[in-house]
N, C-alpha and C positions, 0 to 999 in steps of 0.2 A: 380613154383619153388621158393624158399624161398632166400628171397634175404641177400646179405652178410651186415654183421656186424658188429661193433666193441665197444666195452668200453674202456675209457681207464683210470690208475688213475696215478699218479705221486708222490711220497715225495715231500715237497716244501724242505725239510731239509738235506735228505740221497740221496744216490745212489741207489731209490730202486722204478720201477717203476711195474706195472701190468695191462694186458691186459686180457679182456674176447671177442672172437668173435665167431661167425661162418663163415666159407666162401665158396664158392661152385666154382665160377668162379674167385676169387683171386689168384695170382700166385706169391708168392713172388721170387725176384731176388737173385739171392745168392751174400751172404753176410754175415757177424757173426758180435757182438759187443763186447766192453770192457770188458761186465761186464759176470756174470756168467747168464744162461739162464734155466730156470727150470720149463718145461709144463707139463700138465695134460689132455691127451686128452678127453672128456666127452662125445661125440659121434661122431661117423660115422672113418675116420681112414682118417691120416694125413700123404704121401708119400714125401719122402725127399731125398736128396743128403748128404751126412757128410763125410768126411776124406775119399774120395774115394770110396764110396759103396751107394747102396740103402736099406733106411728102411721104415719102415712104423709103425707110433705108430697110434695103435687103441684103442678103448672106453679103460676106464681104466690103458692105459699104460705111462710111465713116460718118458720124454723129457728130457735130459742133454749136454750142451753143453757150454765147456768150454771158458773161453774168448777167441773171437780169433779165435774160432770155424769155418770155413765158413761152410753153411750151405743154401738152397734153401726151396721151400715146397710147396704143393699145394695138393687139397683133392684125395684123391684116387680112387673117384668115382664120379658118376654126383650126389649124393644125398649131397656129400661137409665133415663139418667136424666140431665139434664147440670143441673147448680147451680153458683152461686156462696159461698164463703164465708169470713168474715172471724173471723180468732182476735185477739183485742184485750185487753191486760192489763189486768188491777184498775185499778191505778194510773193508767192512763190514761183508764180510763171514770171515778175517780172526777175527775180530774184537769179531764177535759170537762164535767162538770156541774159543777163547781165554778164553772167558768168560764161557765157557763149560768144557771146560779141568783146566784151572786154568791156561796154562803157552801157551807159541805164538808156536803154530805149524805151519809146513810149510802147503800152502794151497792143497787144494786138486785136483786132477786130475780125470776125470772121462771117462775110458777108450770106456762104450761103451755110444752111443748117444740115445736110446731106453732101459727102463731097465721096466720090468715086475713086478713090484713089489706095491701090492694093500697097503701097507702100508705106501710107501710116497706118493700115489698116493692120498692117505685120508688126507696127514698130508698137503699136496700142496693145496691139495684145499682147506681145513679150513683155511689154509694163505689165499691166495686168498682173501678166502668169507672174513677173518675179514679187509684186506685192502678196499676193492671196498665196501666193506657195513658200512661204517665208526664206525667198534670196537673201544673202548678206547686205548689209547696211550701203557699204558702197556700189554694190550691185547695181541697187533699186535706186540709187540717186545718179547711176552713171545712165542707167535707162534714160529714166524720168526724164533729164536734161537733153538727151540726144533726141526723144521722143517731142519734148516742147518744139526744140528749135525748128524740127522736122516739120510739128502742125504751123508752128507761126512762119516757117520758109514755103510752105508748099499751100496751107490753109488757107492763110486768110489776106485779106483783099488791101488793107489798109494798117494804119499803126498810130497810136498819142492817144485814142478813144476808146474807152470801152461801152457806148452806147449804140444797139442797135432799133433803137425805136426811132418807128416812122416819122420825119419833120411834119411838127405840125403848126397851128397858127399862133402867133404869138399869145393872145388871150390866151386859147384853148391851154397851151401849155403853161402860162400860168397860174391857170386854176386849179390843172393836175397836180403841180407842184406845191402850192398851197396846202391840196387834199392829201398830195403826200407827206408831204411838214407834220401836218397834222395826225397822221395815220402813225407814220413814225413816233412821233412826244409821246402820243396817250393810247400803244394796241392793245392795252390790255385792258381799258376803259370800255365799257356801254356805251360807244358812241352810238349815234344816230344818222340818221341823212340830213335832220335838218342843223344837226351839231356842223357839219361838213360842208354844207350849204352857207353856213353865218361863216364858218373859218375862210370861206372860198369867195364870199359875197356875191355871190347868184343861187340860182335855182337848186333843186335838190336832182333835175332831169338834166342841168347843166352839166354838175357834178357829176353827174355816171357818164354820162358822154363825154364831158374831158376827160375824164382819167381812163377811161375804156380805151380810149384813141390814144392817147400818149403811152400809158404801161399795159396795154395789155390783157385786162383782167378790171372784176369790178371792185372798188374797193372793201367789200366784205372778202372777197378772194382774198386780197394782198394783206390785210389785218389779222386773217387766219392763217396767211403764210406767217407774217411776222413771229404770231404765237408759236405756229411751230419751229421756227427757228428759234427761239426762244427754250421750247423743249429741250432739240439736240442739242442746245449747250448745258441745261441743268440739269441733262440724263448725260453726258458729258462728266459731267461732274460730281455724279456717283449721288443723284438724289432719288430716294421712291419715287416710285411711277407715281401713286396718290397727290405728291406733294407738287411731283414737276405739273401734275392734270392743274391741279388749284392753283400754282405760282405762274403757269404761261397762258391761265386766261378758258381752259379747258373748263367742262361743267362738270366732270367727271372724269377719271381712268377710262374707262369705253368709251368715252367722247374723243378722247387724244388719241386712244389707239385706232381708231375709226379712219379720224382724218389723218394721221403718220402713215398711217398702212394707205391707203388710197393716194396721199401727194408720193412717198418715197418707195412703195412698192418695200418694206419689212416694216414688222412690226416695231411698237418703241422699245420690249425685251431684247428681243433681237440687234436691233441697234445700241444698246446697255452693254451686250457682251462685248461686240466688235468694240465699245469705246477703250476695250482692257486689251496689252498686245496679251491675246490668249489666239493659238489657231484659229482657224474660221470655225463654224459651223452649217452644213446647211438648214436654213429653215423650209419648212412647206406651208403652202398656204399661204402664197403673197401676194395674194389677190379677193 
């Protein structure tokens, strides 16, 4: 059995990272990130959770998932699954269209999370290849942009929003809001359920049902994402592994690398190297 894999490369400068793996026995945790999220499956077919449904992008097929997204994934069969894909910030995809249209449009929304279409599916990967295979500077920005305008002309469904959570009841949402208020101030605190329940003014059964239904995940998920987003920016920024486990809330080094490896499929060394423009590496064992 062919064992899992990972590349990975990082901007030292942008909000703009890329991943190439295969993985068979890797199971990532649901989770979604900031930034906007754009794969390319390359073989075998990639089973996943998104906004309430199950999909499945196979060879060929195109991955979109808006900031914020929550999303899970793992191969759909024991043969596994190798994709390409690119994490790219707001700012910068609003930044490309700008620069495409002439004037600031609102950004784009992209309704379904699997979209069949061989023509971004060509244009993602040529990005790709020119990130992880170190094309020139203007290269990889003349991609990038033809590649955006591509996803956001052919992609996605709407435009001014980047929210793809389900509407829900006025309460309901804001109690989620509240538990997120709160989740955001203090992730690196010992909260509790019923810390979150007093911030929200209902129940502690309230509080996981709001926030389950409006984001997606339960708020120990999102507080553990938080931390780790927290991480990549202090392993970012050239800190021990030891220091970033203690400073984003981690009990331990093996605690962080546990959950970094499980949410982002490579480990936190791994993603240390990629933060340096140094060639890529393959890692093994990203799963």
């Amino acid at each position: 059995m062919t064992h899992d894999w990972s590349r990975y490369w990082r901007s030292p400068d942008r909000p703009l990272e890329a991943m190439h793996a295969h993985f068979v026995r890797h199971v990532y945790h649901r989770h979604s990130h900031d930034t906007y999220s754009f794969g390319v499956t390359e073989d075998g077919a990639q089973a996943f959770k998104c906004r309430g449904s199950a999909h499945t992008s196979a060879a060929g097929m195109v991955m979109a998932f808006n900031p914020d997204d929550p999303h899970d994934g793992h191969a759909a069969d024991q043969l596994g699954f190798t994709y390409r894909i690119l994490h790219i910030g707001t700012e910068l995809v609003a930044d490309a269209l700008e620069d495409t249209t002439g004037r600031r449009t609102g950004l784009p929304l992209f309704a379904e999370p699997v979209l069949d279409d061989p023509l971004l599916a060509r244009s993602l990967h040529a990005l790709h290849l020119a990130l992880l295979g170190g094309a020139s500077a203007l290269r990889r920005d003349e991609l990038l942009r033809a590649t955006l305008a591509a996803m956001a002309r052919r992609g996605s469904r709407s435009s001014g929003t980047v929210d793809a959570r389900r509407p829900a009841a006025g309460g309901t949402a804001l109690i989620a809001e509240r538990v997120r208020s709160r989740l955001n101030d203090s992730h690196l605190d010992d909260l509790t359920a019923t810390d979150l329940a007093e911030s929200a003014g209902c129940s502690r059964f309230t509080v996981y049902r709001a926030f389950h239904a409006v984001y997606g995940m339960a708020p120990s998920d999102y507080q553990r994402q938080l931390r780790l987003r927290t991480a990549r920016r202090l392993i970012a920024e050239g800190l021990p592994l030891g220091e970033v486990a203690a400073q984003a809330g981690f009990a331990d080094q093996s605690h962080l690398t546990r959950w970094f490896t499980r949410t982002y499929g490579v480990t936190p060394g791994a993603y240390r190297e990629a933060a340096h423009p140094e060639p890529f590496r393959e890692v093994t064992g990203g799963g």
